[in-house]
N, C-alpha and C positions, 0 to 999 in steps of 0.2 A: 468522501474518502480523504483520508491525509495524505497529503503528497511530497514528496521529496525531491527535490529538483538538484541532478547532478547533470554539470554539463551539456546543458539542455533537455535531457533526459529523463522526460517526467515516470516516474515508478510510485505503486504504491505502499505504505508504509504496512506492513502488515500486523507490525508489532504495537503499535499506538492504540493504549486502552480503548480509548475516543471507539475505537470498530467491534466492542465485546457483544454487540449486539446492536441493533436497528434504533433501539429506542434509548441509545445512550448518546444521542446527540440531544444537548440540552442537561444532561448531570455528569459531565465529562472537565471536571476546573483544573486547569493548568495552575501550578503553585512555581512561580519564575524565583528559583534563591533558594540554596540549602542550605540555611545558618538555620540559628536558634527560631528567630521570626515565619521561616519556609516550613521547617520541619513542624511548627507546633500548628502552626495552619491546616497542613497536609495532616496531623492528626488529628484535629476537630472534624474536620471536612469526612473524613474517611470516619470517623465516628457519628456521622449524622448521614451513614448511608452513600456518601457520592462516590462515584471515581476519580480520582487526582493521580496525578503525575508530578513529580516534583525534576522541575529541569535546572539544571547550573552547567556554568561554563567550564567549570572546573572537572577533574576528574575524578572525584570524591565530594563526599558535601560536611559540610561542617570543619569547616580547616580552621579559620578563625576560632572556631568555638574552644577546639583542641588548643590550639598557641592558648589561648585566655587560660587554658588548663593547666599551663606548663607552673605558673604559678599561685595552684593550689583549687583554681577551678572556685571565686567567687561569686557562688550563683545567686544569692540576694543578701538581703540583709533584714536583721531580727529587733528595727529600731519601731517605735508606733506608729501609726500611719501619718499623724499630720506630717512630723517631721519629715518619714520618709516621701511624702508625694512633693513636701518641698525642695527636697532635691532636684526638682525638675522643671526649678524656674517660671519662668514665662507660659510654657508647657502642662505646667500642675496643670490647669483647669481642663483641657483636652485631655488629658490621660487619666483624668479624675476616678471617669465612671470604668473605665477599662481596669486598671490597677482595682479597683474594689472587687471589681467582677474574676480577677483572677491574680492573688496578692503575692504577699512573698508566704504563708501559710497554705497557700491551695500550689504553690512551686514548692515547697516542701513536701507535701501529701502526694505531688508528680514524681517527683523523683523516690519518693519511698515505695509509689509502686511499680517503679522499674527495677526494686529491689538495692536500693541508694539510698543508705541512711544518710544523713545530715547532721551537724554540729555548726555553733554557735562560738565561735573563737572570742576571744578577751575585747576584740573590739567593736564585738555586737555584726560581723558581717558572719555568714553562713555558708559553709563549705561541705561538699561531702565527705565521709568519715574517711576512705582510702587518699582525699586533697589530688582526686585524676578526673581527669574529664573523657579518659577514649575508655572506660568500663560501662559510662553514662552514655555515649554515645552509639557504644556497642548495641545496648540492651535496648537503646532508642529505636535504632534503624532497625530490627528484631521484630518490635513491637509492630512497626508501622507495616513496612512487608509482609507479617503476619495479617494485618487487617487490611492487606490490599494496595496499598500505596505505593506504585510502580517510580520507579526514580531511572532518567535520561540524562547522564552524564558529558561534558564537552560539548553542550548544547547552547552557545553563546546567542541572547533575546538580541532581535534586530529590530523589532516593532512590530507595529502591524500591517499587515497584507491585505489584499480584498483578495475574495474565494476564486483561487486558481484553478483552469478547466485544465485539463491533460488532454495530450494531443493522440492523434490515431487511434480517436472512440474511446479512450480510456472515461469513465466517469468524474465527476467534475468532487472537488472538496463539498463536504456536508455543509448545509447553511447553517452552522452553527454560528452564536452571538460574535466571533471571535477568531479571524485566521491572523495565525501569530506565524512570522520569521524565525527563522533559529539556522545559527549559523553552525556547522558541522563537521568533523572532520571527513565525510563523503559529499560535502556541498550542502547549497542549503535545503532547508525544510521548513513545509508547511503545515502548521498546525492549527485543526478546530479543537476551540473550548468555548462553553457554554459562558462560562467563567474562568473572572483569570485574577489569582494574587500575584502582585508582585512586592519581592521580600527579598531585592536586592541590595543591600545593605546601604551602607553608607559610601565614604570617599577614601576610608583609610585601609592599609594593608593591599594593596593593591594584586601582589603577588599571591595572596588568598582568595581573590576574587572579588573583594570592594573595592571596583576601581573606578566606581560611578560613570563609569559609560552610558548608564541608564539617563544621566541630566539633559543632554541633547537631546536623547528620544522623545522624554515626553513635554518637554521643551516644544519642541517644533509639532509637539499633537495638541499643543496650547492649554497644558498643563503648567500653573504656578509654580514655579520650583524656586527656591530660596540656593542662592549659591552654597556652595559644600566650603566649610570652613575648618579647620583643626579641633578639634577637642582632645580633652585628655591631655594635653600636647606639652613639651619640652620650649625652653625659648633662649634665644641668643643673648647676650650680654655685649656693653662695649665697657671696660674698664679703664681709668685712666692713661695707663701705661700701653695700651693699644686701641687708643681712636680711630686710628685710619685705618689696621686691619678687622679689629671687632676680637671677639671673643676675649679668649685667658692668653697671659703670655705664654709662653712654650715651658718654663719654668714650675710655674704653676702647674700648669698640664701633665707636663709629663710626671709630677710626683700624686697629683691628686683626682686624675681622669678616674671615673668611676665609683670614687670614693665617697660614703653618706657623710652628709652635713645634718648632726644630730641634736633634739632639742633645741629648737629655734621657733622664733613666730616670727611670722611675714607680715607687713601692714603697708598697705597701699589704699591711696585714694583713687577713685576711677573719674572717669571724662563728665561724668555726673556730678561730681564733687562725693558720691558715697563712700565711703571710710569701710576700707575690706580685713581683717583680723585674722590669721587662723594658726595655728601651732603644729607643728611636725618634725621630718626631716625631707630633706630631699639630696639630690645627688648632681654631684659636676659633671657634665659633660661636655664630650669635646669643644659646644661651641657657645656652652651656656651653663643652664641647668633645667633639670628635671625633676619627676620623683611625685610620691605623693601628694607632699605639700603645695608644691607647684600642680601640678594636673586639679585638684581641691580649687584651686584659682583661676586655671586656666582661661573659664569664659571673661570674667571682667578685664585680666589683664589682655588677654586679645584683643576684644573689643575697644578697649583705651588706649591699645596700642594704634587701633586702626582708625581711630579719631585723632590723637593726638600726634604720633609718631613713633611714640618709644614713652616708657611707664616708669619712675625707680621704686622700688620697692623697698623698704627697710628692714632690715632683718638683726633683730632682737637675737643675741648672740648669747647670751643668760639672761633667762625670763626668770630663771629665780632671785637673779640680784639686782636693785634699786639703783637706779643711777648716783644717786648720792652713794650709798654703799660702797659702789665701783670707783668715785672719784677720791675717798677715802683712802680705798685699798692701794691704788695704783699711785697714789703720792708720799705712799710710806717710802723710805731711802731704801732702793734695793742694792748700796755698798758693792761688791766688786761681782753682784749676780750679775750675769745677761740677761736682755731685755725679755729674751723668750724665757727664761725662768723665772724673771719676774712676771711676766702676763699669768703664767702657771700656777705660781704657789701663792699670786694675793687676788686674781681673778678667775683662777680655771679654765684660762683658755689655752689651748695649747693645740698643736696637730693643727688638722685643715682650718680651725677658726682662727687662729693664730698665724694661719698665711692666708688667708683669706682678708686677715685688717691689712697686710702688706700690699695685696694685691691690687688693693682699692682705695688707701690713704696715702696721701702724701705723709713722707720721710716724717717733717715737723712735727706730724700730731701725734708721734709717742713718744713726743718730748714732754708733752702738756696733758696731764691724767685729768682734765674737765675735760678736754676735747677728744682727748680718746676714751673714757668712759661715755660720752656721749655718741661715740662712734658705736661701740661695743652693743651698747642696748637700742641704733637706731643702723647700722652700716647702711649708703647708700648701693643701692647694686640695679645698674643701669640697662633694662631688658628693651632690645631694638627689635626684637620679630618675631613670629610662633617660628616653631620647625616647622616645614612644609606637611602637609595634610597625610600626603605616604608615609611619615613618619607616625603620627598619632595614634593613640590606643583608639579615637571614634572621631567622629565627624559631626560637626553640627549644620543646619542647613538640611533643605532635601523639601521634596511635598509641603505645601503650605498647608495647616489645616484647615484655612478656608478655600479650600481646594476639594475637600473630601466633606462627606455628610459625615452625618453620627454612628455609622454602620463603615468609617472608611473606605467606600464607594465614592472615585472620582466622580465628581458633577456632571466634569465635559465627558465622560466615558461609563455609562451605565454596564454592568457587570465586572468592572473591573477594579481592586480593591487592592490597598497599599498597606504593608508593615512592616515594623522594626526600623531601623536606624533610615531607611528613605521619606518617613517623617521628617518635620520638623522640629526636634528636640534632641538635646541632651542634658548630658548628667554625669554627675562625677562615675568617680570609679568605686567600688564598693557593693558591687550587686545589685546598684540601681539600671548597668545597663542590659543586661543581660532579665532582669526581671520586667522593663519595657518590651523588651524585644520581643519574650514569651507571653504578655498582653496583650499585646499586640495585635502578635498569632492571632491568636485564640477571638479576638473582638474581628480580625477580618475574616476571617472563617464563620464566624456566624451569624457576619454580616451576609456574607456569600448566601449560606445557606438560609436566610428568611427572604432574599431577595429572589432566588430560583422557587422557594414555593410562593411567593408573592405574585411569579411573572407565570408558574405553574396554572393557580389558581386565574388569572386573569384570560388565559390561553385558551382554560376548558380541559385542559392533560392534567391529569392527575401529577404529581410528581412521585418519583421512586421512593 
């Protein structure tokens, strides 16, 4: 029986599927994490017959999924495969077979049949046609509780327990593979499962519920776990004219906080000596910058941040114009113009990239159009740290995958199976992650499910 321990006070749970009958210890999987990875779990699992529960700390599930929404709900993306699995780095070859087994085509065909059409925007990522994610997740949670999948809310994982006896003859928790902790608002509880995913996210958004509390746990059960590091992430700058404090001067800031830095490419070498390229925009923030362009880099310039100290990155201020062209332009006599009208009408820089050369060049160099056109197509701009990991849109780090077989089944913990961002991997932004997450799923769920007829079979029990 499942037991719930308030106050000393052993009761039992009446309500916990795990009791629908005698013969449901042993196809009873606790699914630990209501994000994309938990939910898509909990629907394979409940479509191959089992009982699942999907438990989160929080008081609803899917919160991150929803914020991911607010800006149009990037659910993958419609590029070919090699490209898109190389998105995923170091990682490609581990998420190889998963991503094939369920791509950004079979995430499209999911969400058409929850009545979610799809479109394909100008820059090849794939969004739903309403650009909402709480219609998607409406029809989601729908779906699943129609097919059984009971969800435990403010149910925060403590680990695992050995099978607690209740006192004053009460009968003891069911030998099932699996008594899990969960912490409560009426104290804690004891939970049997047969099987158990866990699909607690990563380390970012903490206030959503990825707040990696999970790395101690399985940490101390002697489970490999790779530290939780930033992705996605934002990074600090120190410029000239504020070495000792770091970031933008107040000047800068208070006219340009928030504002896109447009049409630019970024190029940095990394602690490897490799040569990084990529073209965008990104945006200023209060203690650095951000934005696409920047998150698109994020892993290497972390990484060479955390070898080296601090990374510059150059930033190509018109890519359509040749350095020669710009030393040209900017040595013609600009007569009784100002400096900023001349940068304007013989370079086209003007606005934030035009206080952006101030911000970061000494006075001298827009005396001398060789050195400041070499500024313009190369500006040094000097990044000292990620933002802390609660800022980031994801986290890298989590579960090693040589930690997990090829069914995502811990090694050291037979029945118990890991997805979505508490892997080892990430990925830019762009619907590569949110299309991992829901691979994931779906690979540890049927992991689950060949492993309980696997252990079925071996037993002599039929399985359900």
């Amino acid at each position: 029986m499942t037991v719930i321990l308030t106050a000393g006070l052993v009761m039992p749970d009446h309500s916990d599927p795990s009791r629908r009958s005698p013969s449901h210890c042993g196809h009873h999987v606790a699914v630990i994490g209501g994000g994309p990875a938990g939910l898509m779990a909990a629907e394979t699992l409940a479509g191959a017959g089992l009982a699942v529960t999907v438990y989160d700390a929080m008081p609803s599930v899917g919160r991150k999924f929803l914020l991911a929404g607010r800006g149009g709900l990037n659910l993958t993306h419609s590029e070919a495969a090699a490209p898109f699995l190389s998105r995923y780095g170091t990682a490609s070859a581990a998420l190889s077979p998963m991503l094939a087994a369920f791509d950004a085509q079979a995430l499209r065909a999911w969400a058409h049949d929850l009545g979610v059409d799809t479109f394909v925007g100008t820059s090849g990522r794939v969004f739903p046609t309403e650009m909402k994610a709480a219609p998607l997740l409406r029809a989601w949670l729908a779906r699943l509780r129609a097919s059984g999948v009971q969800f435990a809310m403010r149910q925060r994982w403590l680990g695992w327990a050995t099978p607690v006896t209740a006192e004053s003859g009460a009968p003891s928790a069911p030998q099932c593979a699996h008594s899990l902790r969960f912490s409560t608002p009426v104290g804690e509880r004891i939970i049997a499962a047969d099987a158990v995913v866990l699909a607690l996210g990563g380390g970012s958004w903490a206030k959503l519920g990825s707040d990696g509390a999970w790395v101690p746990l399985l940490r101390a059960a002697g489970v490999d776990v790779a530290a939780l590091r930033p992705a996605n992430c934002g990074f600090d700058v120190t410029t000239p004219g504020t070495q000792a404090s770091g970031g933008w001067s107040p000047h800068f800031l208070d006219r340009f906080r928030g504002q896109p830095l447009k049409s630019v490419v970024a190029r940095f070498t990394d602690a490897s000596g490799h040569a990084h390229e990529r073209a965008g925009e990104c945006l200023v923030s209060a203690t650095g910058i951000e934005g696409g362009l920047i998150y698109a880099l994020s892993a290497p310039l972390r990484d060479t941040i955390a070898a080296l100290g601090e990374v510059t990155v150059a930033l190509d201020l018109a890519p359509g114009r040749s350095q020669e062209r710009l030393t040209a332009e900017l040595a013609r006599p600009r007569g009784s113009r100002s400096l900023a009208s001349h940068l304007q009408s013989q370079a086209g820089i003007k606005g934030i990239k035009a206080s952006l050369l101030r911000e970061c060049l000494p006075k001298a160099v827009f005396d001398d159009p060789v050195r400041l056109a070499a500024a313009i197509k190369a500006l040094p701009l000097r990044l000292v740290a990620p933002r802390p990991l609660d800022e980031a849109i994801s986290s890298a780090g989590g579960v090693r995958f040589e930690a997990v077989d090829d069914r995502l089944m811990l090694k050291t913990h037979p029945g118990v199976f890991v997805a979505g961002e508490m892997l080892d991997w990430e990925a830019p932004t762009g619907g590569y992650l949110l299309t991992a997450c829901f691979a994931t799923g779906v690979a540890a769920a049927r992991g689950v499910a060949h492993w309980l007829e696997a252990r079925s079979a071996h037993s002599g029990h039929p399985s359900r």
